[in-house]
C-alpha positions as CSV (number, residue, x, y, z in Angstrom):
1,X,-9.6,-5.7,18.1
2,X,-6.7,-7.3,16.5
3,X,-3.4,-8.7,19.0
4,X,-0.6,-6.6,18.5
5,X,1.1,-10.0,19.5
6,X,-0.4,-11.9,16.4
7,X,0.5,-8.9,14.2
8,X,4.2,-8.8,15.5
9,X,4.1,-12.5,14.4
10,X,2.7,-12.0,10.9
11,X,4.9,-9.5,10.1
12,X,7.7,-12.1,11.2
13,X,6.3,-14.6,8.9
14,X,6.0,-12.3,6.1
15,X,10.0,-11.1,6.3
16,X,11.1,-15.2,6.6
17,X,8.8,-16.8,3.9
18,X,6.7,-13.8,2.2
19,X,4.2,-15.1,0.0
20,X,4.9,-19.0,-0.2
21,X,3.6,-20.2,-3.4
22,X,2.2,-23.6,-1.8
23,X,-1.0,-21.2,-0.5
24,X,-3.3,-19.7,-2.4
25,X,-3.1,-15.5,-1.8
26,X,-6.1,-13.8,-0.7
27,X,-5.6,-11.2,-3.3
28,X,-5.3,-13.7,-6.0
29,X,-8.1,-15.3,-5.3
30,X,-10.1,-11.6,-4.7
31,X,-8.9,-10.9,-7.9
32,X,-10.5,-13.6,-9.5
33,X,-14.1,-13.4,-8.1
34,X,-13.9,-9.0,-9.5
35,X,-12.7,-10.7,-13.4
36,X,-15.5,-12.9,-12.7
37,X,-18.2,-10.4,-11.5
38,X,-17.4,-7.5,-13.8
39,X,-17.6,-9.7,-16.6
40,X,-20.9,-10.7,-15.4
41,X,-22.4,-7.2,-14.6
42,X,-20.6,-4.6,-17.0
43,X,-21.6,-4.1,-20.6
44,X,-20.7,-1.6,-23.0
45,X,-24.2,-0.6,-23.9
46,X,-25.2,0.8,-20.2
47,X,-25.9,4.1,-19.3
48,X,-23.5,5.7,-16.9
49,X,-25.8,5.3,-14.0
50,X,-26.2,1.6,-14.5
51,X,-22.3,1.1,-15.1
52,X,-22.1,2.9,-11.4
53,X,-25.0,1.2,-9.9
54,X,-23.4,-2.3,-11.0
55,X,-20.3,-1.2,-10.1
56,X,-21.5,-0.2,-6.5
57,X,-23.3,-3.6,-6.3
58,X,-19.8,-5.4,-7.4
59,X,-18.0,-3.7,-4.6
60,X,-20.3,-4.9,-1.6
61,X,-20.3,-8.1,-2.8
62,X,-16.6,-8.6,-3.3
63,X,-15.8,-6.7,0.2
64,X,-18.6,-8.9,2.2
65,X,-17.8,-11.8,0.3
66,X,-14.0,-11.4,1.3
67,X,-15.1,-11.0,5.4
68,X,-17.7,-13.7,5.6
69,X,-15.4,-15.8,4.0
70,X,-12.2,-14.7,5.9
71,X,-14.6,-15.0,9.5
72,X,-15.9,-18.6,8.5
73,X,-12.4,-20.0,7.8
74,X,-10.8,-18.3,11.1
75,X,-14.1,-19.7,12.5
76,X,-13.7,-23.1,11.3
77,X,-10.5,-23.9,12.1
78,X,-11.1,-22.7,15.8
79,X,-13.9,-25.0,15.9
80,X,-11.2,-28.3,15.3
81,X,-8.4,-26.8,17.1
82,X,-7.5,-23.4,18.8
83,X,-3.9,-23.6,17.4
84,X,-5.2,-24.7,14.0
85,X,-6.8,-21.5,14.2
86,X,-3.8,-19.6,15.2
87,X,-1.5,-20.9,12.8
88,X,-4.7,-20.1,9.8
89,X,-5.6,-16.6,11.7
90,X,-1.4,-15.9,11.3
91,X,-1.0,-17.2,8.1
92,X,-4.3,-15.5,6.4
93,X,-2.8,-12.0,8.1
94,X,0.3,-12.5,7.0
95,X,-0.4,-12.4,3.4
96,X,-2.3,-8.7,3.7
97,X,1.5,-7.6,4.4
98,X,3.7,-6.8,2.1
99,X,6.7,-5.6,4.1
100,X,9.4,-8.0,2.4
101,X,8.1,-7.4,-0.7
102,X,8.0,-4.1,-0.9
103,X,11.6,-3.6,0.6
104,X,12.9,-6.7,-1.7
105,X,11.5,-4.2,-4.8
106,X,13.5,-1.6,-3.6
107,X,16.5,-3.5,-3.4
108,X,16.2,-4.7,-7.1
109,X,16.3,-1.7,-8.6
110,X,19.0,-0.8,-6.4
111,X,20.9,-3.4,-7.3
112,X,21.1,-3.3,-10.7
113,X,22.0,0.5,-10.6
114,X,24.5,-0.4,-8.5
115,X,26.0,-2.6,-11.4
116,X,25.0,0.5,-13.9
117,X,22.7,-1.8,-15.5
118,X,19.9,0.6,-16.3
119,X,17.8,-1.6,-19.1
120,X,17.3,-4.3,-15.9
121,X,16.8,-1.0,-13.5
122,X,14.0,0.3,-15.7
123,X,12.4,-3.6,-15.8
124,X,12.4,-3.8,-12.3
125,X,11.0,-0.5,-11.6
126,X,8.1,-0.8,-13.9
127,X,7.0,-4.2,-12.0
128,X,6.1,-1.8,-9.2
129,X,4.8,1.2,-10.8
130,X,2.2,2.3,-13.1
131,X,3.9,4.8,-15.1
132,X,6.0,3.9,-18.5
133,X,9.8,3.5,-17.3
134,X,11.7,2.0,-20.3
135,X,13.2,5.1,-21.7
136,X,13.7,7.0,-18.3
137,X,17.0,8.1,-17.0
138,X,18.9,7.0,-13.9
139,X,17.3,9.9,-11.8
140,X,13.7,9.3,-12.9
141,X,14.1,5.7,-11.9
142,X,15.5,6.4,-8.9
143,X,12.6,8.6,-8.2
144,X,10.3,6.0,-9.5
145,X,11.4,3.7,-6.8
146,X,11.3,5.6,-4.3
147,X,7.6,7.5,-5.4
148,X,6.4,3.6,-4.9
149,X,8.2,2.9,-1.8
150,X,6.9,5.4,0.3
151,X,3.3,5.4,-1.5
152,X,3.2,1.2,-0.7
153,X,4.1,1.8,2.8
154,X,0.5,2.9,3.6
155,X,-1.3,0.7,0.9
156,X,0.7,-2.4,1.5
157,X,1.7,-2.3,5.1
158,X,0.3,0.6,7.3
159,X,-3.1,0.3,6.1
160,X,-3.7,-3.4,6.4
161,X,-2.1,-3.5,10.0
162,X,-4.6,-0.9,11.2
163,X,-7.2,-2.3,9.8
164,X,-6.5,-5.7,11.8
165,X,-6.1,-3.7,14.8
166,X,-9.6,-2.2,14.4
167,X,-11.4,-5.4,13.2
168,X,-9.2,-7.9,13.4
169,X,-7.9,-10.5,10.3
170,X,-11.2,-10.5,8.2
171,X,-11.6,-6.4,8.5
172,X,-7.8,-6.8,7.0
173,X,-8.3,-8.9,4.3
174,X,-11.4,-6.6,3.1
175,X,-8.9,-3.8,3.3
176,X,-6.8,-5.8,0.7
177,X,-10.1,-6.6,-1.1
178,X,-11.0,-2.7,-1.5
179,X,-7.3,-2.2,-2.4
180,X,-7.4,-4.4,-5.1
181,X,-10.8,-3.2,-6.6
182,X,-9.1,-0.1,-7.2
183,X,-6.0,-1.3,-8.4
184,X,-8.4,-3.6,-11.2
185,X,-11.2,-0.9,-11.4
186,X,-10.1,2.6,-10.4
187,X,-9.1,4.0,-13.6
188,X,-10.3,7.3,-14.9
189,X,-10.6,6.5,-18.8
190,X,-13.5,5.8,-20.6
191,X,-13.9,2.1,-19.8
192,X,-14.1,2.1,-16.1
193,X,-15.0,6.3,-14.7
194,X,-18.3,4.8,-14.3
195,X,-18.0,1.7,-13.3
196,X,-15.1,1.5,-11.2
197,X,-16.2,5.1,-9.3
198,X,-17.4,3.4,-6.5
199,X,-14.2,1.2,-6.3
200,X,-12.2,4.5,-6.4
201,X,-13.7,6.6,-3.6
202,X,-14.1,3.5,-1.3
203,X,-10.2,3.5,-1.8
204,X,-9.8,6.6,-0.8
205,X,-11.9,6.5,2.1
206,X,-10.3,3.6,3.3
207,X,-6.6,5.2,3.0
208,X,-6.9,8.4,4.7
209,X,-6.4,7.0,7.7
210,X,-3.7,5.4,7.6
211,X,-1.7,7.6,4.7
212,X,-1.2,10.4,7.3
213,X,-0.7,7.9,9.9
214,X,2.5,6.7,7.6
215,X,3.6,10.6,7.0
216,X,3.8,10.9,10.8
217,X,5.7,7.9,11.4
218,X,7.8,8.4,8.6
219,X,8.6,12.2,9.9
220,X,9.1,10.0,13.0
221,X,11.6,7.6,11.7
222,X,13.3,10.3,9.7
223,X,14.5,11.6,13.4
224,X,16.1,8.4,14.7
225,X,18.4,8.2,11.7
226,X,19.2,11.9,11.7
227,X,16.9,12.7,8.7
228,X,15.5,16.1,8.3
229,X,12.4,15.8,9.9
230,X,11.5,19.2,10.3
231,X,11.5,19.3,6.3
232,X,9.5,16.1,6.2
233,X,7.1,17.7,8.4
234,X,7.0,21.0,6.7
235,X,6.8,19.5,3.0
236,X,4.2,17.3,4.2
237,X,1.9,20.2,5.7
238,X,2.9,22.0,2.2
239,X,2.6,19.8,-0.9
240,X,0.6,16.7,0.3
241,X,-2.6,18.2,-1.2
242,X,-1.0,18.8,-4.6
243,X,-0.9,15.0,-5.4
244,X,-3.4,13.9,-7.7
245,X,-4.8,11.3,-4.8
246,X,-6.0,12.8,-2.2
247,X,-4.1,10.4,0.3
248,X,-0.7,8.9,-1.3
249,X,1.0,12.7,-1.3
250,X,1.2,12.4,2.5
251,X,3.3,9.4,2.4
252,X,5.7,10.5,-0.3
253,X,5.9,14.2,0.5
254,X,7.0,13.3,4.2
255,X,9.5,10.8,2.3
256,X,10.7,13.6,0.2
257,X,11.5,16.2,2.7
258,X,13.0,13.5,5.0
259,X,15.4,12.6,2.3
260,X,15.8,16.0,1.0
261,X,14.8,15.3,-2.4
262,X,12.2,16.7,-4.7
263,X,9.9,14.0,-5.7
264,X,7.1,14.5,-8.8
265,X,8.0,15.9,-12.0
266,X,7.2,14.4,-15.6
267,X,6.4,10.5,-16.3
268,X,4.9,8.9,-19.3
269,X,1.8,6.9,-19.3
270,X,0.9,4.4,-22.7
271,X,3.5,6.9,-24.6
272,X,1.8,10.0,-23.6
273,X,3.7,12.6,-21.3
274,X,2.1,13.7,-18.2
275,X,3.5,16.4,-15.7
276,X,2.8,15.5,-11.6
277,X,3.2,18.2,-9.5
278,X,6.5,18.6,-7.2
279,X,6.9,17.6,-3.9
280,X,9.7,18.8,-1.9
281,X,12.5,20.9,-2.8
282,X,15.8,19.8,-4.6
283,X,18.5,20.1,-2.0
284,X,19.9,16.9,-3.7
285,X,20.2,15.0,-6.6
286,X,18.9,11.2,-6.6
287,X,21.3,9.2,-5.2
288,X,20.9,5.0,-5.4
289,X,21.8,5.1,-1.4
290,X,18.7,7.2,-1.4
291,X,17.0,3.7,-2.2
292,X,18.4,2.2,1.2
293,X,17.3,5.2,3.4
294,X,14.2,4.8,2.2
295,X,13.5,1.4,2.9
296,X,15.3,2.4,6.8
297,X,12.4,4.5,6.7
298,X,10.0,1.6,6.0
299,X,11.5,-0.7,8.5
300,X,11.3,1.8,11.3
301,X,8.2,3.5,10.1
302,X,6.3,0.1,10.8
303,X,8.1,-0.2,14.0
304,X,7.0,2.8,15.1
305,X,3.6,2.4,14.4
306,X,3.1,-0.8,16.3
307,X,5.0,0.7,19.4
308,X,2.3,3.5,19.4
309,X,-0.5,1.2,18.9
310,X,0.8,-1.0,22.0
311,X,0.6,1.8,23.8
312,X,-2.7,3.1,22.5
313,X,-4.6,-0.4,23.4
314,X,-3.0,-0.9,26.6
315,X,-4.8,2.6,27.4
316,X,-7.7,1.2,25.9
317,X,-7.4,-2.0,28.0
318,X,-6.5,0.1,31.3
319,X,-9.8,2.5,30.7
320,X,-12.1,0.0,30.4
321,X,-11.0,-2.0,33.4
């Protein structure tokens, strides 16, 4: 099991320097070897069962290639120095979260509302989502925003954390490894159903944990800064299953009620319009401050969930002794 101590560390690292460009990212470099390997195994002229069986095959070496790897390195540099190791160990775990980043994304689009500069709004937005933003209005980027936020909060930041906990830094890194085979793979048109399917449902098995882990602590959160948490609570029981994923409408429905907002509605993907259905109800209209309260949410969300863990593995400790 991971140190909660190491992890409180990380995430320090990750809020001072982020992602320094000086070191190669894990996810970069995952990135690379799945370009490499799917050019290697998928062809156009396979049956559907061999695009899945390759695909399968891609996703077990990608995932045990990223925790061999991830186990040697820690491994190596404990074998010349334990604080060598530390410092590697801190540094590899610090760049599976994406706490700074994902608030600093917020802020952005924030920002340039704030200066009612909408064209640069709609820029920054799209960065961090997958819909088409570029003609949408004030509100739909707002919600845009905020849709991400709260769906990130699991994929970038809750999920990686608990993974670490379970199996420490290299059980981390191949949650960031299954993340990004999705993100590259995942897609349900014609090119990749097959062949990214296993991709896809590994995704989703590795997120259900921790999406309603980040619905609780954001209904959690939503209570310290006088949110309405019995609306996050009750949205989320009510209209998580209605997302399309069977895990990111936990995150954002518990965001929505909290916030009192009504989050889903129409976006447009490649030009084509496509209807997502609501979560929440509308007591409110999007608000740009609604971008700060959501990243409080965030901040305390995370804080929340290592106090609980503390607790949890000091039990652990305590039972065992």
């Amino acid at each position: 099991m991971g140190s909660i101590y190491l992890l409180i560390a990380a995430l320090i690292i990750d809020l001072i320097i982020s992602d320094p460009s000086f070191l190669p990212h894990p996810v970069v470099l995952i990135g690379n070897l799945i370009k490499f390997l799917e050019n290697k195994l998928r062809k156009n002229n396979q049956s559907k069962k061999t695009q899945k069986i390759w695909g399968l095959i891609l996703v077990i070496i990608v995932i045990t290639s990223s925790y061999i790897i991830t186990a040697l390195i820690i491994r190596g540099a404990l074998f010349l120095n334990y604080y060598f190791a530390y410092i590697v160990n801190l540094l590899l775990l610090s760049s599976c979260l994406a706490l700074k980043g994902l608030v600093d994304s917020g802020k952005k689009v924030y920002s340039a509302l704030k200066e009612d500069d909408l064209k640069t709004a709609r820029k920054k937005v799209n960065m961090i989502v997958g819909r088409d933003c570029s003609s949408s209005s004030r509100e739909d980027v707002i919600r845009a925003a905020l849709e991400s936020l709260a769906e990130n909060t699991s994929d970038g930041i809750i999920a990686p954390m608990f993974f670490y906990l379970i199996g420490g830094t290299p059980l981390a890194v191949s949650y960031k490894a299954v993340n990004t085979l999705d993100s590259m793979l995942g897609y349900k048109n014609e090119k990749y159903i097959n062949f990214g399917r296993a991709a896809a449902k590994l995704d989703d098995l590795f997120n259900y944990f921790p999406a309603r882990i980040t619905g609780f602590s954001f209904i959690a959160a939503s209570i310290i800064f006088a949110y309405d948490f019995r609306a996050a609570f009750k949205i989320m029981r009510r209209d998580a299953g209605k997302h399309p994923s069977p895990n990111a409408g936990y995150p954002e429905a518990a965001a929505a009620g909290a916030l009192s907002l009504r989050f889903g509605g129409y976006n447009y993907y490649q030009g084509e319009q496509s209807f997502r259905a609501y979560l929440g109800d509308k007591i409110k209209e999007f608000e740009i401050n609604d971008i700060l309260r959501m990243n409080k949410l965030i901040y305390f969300s995370v804080l929340i969930f290592i106090a609980v863990s503390a607790i949890v593995k000091t039990g652990i400790q305590l039972l065992i002794l």
